[in-house]
Residue frames as a rotation matrix with the C-alpha (Angstrom) as fourth column:
UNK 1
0.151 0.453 0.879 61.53
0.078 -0.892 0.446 -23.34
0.985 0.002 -0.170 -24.85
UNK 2
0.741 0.073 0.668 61.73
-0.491 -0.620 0.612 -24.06
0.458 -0.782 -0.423 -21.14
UNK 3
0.655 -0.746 -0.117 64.77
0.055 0.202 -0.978 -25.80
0.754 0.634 0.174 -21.12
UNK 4
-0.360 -0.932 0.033 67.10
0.625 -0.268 -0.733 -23.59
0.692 -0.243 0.679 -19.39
UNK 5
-0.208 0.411 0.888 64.48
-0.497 -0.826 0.266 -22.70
0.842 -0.386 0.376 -17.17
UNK 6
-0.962 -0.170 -0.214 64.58
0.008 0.764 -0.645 -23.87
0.273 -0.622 -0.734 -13.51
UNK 7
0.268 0.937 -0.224 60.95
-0.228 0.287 0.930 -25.52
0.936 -0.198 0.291 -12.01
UNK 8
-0.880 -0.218 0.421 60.42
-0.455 0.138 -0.880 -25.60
0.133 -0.966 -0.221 -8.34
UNK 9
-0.713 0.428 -0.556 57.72
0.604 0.778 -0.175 -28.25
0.357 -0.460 -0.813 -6.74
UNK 10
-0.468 0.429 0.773 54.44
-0.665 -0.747 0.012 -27.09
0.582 -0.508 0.635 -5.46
UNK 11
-0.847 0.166 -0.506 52.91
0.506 0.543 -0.670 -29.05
0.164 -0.823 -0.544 -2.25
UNK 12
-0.038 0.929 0.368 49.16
-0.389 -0.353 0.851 -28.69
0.921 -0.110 0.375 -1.15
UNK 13
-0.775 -0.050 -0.629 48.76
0.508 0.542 -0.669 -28.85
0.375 -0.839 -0.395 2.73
UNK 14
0.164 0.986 0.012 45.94
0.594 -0.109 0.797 -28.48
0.787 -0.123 -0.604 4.86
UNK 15
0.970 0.042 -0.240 47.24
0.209 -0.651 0.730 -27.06
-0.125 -0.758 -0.640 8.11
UNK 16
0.659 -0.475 0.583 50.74
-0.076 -0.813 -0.577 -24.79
0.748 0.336 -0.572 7.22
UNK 17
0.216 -0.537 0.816 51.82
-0.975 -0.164 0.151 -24.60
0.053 -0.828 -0.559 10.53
UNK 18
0.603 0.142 0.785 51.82
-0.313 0.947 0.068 -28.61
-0.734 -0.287 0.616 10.67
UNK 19
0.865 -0.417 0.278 53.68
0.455 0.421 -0.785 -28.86
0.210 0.806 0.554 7.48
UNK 20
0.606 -0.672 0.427 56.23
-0.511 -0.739 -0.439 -26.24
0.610 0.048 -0.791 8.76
UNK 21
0.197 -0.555 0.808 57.24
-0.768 0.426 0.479 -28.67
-0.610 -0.715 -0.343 11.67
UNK 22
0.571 -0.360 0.738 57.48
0.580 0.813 -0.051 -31.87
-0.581 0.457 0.673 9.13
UNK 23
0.779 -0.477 0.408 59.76
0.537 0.171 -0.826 -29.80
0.324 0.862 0.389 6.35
UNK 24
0.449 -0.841 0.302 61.82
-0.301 -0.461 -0.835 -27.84
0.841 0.284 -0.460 8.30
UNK 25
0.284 -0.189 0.940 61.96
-0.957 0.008 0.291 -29.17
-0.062 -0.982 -0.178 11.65
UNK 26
0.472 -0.391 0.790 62.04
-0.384 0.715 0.584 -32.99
-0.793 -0.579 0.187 10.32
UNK 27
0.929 0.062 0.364 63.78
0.348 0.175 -0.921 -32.62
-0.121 0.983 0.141 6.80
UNK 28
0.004 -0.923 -0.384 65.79
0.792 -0.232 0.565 -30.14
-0.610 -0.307 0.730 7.67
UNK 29
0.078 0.022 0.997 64.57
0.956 -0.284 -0.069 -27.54
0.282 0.959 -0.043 5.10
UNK 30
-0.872 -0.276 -0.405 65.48
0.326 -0.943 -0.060 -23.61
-0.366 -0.184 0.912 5.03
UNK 31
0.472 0.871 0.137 62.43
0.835 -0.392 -0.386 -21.67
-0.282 0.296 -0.912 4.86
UNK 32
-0.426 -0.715 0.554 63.15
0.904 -0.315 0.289 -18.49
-0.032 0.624 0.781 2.21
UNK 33
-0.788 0.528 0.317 60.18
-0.308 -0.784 0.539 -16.81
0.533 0.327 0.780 1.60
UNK 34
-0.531 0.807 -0.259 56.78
0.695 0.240 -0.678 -16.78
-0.485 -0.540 -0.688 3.67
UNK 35
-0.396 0.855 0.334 53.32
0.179 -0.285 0.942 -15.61
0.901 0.433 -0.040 1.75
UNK 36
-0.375 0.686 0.624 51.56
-0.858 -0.511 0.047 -14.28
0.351 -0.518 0.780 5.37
UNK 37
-0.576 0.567 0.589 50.80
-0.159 0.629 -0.761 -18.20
-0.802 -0.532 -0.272 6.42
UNK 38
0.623 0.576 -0.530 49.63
-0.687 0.080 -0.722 -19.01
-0.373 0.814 0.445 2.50
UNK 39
0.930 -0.293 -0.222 52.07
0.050 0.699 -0.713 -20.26
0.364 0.652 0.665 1.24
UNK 40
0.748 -0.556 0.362 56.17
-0.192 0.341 0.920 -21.31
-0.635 -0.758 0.148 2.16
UNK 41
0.654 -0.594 -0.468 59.41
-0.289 0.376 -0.881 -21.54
0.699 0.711 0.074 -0.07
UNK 42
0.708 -0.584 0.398 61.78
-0.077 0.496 0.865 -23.85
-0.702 -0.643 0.306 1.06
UNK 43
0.543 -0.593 -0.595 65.18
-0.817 -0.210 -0.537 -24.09
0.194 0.778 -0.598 -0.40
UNK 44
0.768 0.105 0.631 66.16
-0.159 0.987 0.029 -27.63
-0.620 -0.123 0.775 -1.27
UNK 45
-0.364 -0.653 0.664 69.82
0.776 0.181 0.604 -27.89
-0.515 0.735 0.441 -3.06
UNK 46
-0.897 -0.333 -0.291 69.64
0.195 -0.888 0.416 -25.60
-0.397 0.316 0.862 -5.93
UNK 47
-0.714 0.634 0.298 65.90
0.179 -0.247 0.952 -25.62
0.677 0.733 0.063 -6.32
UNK 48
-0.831 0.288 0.475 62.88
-0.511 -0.731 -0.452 -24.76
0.218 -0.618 0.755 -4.49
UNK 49
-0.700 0.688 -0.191 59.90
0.637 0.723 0.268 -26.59
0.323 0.066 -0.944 -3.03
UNK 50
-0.695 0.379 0.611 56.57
-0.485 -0.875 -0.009 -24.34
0.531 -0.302 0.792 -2.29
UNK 51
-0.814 0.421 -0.400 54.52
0.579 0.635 -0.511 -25.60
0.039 -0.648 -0.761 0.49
UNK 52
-0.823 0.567 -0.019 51.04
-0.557 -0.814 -0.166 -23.86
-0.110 -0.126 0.986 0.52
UNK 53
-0.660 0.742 0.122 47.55
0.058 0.211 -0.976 -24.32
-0.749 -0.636 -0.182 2.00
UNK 54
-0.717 0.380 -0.584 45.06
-0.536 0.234 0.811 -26.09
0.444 0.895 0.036 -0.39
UNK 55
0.352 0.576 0.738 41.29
-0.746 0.649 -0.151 -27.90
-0.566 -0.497 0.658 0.51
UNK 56
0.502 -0.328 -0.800 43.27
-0.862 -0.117 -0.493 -29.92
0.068 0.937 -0.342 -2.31
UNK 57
-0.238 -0.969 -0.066 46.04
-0.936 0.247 -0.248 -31.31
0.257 0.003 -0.966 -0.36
UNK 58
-0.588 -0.348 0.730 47.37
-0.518 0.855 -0.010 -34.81
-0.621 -0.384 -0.683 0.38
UNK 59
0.223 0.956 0.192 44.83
-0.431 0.273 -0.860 -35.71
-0.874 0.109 0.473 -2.79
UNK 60
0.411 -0.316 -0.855 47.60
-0.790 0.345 -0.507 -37.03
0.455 0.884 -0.108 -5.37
UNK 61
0.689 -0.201 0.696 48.19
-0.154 0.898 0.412 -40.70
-0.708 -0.391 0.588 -4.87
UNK 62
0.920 -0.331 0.211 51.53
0.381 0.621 -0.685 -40.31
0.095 0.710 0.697 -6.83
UNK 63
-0.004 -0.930 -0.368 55.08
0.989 -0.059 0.139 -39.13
-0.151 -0.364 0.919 -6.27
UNK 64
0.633 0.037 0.773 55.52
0.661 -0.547 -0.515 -35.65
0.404 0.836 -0.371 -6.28
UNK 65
0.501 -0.864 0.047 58.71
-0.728 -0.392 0.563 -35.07
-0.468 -0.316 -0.825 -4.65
UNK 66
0.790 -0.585 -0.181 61.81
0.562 0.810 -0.168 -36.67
0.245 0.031 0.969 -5.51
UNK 67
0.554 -0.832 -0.040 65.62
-0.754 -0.521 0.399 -35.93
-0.353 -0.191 -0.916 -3.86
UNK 68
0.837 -0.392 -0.381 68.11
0.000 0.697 -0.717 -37.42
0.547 0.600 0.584 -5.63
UNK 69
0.896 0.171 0.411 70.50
-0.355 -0.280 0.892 -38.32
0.268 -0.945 -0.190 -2.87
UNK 70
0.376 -0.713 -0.592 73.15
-0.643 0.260 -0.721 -40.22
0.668 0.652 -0.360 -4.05
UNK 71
-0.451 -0.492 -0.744 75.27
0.149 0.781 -0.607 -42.75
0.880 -0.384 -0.279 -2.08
UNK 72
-0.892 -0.336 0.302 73.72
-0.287 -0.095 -0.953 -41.48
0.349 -0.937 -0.012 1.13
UNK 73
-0.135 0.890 0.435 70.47
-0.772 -0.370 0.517 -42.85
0.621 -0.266 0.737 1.28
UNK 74
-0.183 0.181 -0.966 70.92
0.235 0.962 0.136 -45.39
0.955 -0.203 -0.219 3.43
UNK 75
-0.740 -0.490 -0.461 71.88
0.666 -0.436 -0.605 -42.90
0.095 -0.755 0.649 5.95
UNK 76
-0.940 0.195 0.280 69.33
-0.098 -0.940 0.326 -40.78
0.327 0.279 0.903 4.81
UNK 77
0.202 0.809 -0.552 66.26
0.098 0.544 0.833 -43.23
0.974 -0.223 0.031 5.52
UNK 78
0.157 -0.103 -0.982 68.03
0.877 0.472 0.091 -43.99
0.454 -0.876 0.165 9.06
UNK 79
-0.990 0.068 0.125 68.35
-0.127 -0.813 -0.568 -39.95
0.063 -0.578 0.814 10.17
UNK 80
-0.514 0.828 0.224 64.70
-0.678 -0.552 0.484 -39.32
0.525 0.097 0.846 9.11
UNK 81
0.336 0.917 -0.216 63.01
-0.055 0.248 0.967 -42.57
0.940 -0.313 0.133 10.80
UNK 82
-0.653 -0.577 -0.492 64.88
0.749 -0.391 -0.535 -41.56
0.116 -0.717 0.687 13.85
UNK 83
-0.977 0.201 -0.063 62.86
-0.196 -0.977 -0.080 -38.47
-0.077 -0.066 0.995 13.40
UNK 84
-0.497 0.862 0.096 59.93
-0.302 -0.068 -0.951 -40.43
-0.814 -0.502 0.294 13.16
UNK 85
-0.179 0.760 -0.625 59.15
-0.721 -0.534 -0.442 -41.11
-0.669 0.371 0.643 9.80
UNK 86
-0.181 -0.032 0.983 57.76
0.115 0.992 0.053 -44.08
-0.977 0.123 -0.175 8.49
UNK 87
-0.782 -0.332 -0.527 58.39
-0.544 -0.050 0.838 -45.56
-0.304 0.942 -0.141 5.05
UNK 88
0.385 0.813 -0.436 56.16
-0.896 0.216 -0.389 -46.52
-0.222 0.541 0.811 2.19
UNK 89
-0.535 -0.716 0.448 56.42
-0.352 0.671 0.653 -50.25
-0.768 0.191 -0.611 1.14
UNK 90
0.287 0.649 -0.705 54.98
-0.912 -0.039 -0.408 -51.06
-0.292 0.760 0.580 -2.52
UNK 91
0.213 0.071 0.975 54.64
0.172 0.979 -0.109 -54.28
-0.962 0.191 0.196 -4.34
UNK 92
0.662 0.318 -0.679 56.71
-0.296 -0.721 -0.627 -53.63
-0.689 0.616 -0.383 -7.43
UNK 93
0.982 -0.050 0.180 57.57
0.134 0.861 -0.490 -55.30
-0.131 0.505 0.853 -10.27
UNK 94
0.466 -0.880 0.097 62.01
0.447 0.139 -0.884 -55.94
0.764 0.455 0.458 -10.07
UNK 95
-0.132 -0.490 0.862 62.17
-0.424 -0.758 -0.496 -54.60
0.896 -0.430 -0.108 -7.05
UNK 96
0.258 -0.016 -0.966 62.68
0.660 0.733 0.164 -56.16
0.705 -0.680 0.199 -3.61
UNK 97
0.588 0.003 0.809 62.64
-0.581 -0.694 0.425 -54.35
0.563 -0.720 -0.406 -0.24
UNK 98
-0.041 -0.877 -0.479 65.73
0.745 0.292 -0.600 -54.41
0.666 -0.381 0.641 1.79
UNK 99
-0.514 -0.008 -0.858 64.31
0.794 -0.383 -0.472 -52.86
-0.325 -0.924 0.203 5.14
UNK 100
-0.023 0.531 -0.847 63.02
0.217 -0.824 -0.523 -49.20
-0.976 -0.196 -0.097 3.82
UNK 101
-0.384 -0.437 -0.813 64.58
-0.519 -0.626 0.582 -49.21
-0.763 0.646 0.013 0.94
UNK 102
0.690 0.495 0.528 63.66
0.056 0.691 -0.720 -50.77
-0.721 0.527 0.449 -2.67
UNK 103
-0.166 -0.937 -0.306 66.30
-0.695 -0.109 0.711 -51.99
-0.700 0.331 -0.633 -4.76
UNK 104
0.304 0.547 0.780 66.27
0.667 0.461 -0.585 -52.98
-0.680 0.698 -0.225 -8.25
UNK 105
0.820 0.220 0.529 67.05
0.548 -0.569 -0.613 -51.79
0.166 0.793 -0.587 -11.64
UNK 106
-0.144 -0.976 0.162 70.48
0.923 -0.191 -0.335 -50.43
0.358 0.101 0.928 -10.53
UNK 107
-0.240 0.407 0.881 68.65
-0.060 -0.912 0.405 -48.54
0.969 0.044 0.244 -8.33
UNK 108
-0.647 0.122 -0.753 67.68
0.722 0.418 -0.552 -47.61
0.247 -0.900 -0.358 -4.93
UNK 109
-0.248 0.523 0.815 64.48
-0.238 -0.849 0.472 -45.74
0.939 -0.077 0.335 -3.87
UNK 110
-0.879 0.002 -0.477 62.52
0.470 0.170 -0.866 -44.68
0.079 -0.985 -0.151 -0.38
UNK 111
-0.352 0.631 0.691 59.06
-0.185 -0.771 0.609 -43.29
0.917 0.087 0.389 -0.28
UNK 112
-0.879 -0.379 -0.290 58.04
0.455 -0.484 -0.747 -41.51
0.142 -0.789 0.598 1.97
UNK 113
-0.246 0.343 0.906 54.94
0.754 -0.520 0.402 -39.38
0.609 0.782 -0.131 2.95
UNK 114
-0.769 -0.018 0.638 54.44
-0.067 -0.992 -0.110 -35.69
0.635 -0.127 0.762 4.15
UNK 115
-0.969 0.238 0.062 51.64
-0.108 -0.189 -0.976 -34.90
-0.220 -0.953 0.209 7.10
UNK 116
-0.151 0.845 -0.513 49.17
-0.722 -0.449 -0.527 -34.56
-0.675 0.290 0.678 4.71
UNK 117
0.665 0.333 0.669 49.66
0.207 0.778 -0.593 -37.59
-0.718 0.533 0.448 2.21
UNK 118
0.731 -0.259 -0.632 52.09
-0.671 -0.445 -0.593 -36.50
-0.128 0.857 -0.499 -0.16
UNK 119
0.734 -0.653 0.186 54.06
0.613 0.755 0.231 -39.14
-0.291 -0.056 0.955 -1.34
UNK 120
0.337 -0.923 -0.185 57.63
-0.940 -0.318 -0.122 -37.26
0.054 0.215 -0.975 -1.55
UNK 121
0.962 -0.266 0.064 60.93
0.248 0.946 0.209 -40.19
-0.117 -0.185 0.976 -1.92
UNK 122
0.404 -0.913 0.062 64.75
-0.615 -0.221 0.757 -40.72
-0.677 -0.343 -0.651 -2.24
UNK 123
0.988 0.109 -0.112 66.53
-0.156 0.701 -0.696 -41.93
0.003 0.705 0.709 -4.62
UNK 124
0.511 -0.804 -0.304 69.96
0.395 -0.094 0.914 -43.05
-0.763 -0.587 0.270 -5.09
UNK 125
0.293 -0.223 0.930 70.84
0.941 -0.104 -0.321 -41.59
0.168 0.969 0.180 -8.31
């Protein structure tokens, strides 16, 4: 049924204007659409991420971003903490941390988290 329908991310932040400087100023994201200072669409590759003002926010303690980045996250870790931002390091079973990154499973990931607590990450897939 929803299939062939595309799904865009929704983000809870507390202060808007504070989340605007962390997704577009240090992400790099295109802002599309503005709600009046409610809410924020950002266009991310071919999908969409809404950013929008919640007493809610920064209250999931689980991933809810992921960019699938492919060969470049090594590069991708080293632009952003340049820009300040510091990585998550977990204790996790087959994985082994190799500076920012966790590797494992034919896999590389980075988390990451947003102004407000959102755990967002990278992957290399």
């Amino acid at each position: 049924m929803l299939g062939n329908s595309n799904a865009t991310a929704n983000l809870a932040v507390k202060d808007l204007v504070k989340a605007k400087a962390f997704y577009e100023g240090t992400l790099g994201l295109n802002e599309v659409h503005n709600e009046g200072g409610e809410l924020i669409v950002y266009k991310s590759g071919d999908t969409s991420i809404n950013v929008y003002q919640s007493k809610f926010a920064g209250t999931n303690k689980a991933t809810a971003l992921t960019w699938m980045v492919g060969d470049e996250i090594d590069n991708v870790v080293r632009a952003l903490k340049l820009k300040g931002v510091a990585f998550e390091h977990y204790d996790m079973p087959g994985l082994t941390l190799e500076g920012d990154i966790h590797v494992g499973n034919g896999m590389k990931v980075a988390w990451f988290k947003d102004p407000d607590g959102n755990i967002l990450n990278l992957v290399d897939r």
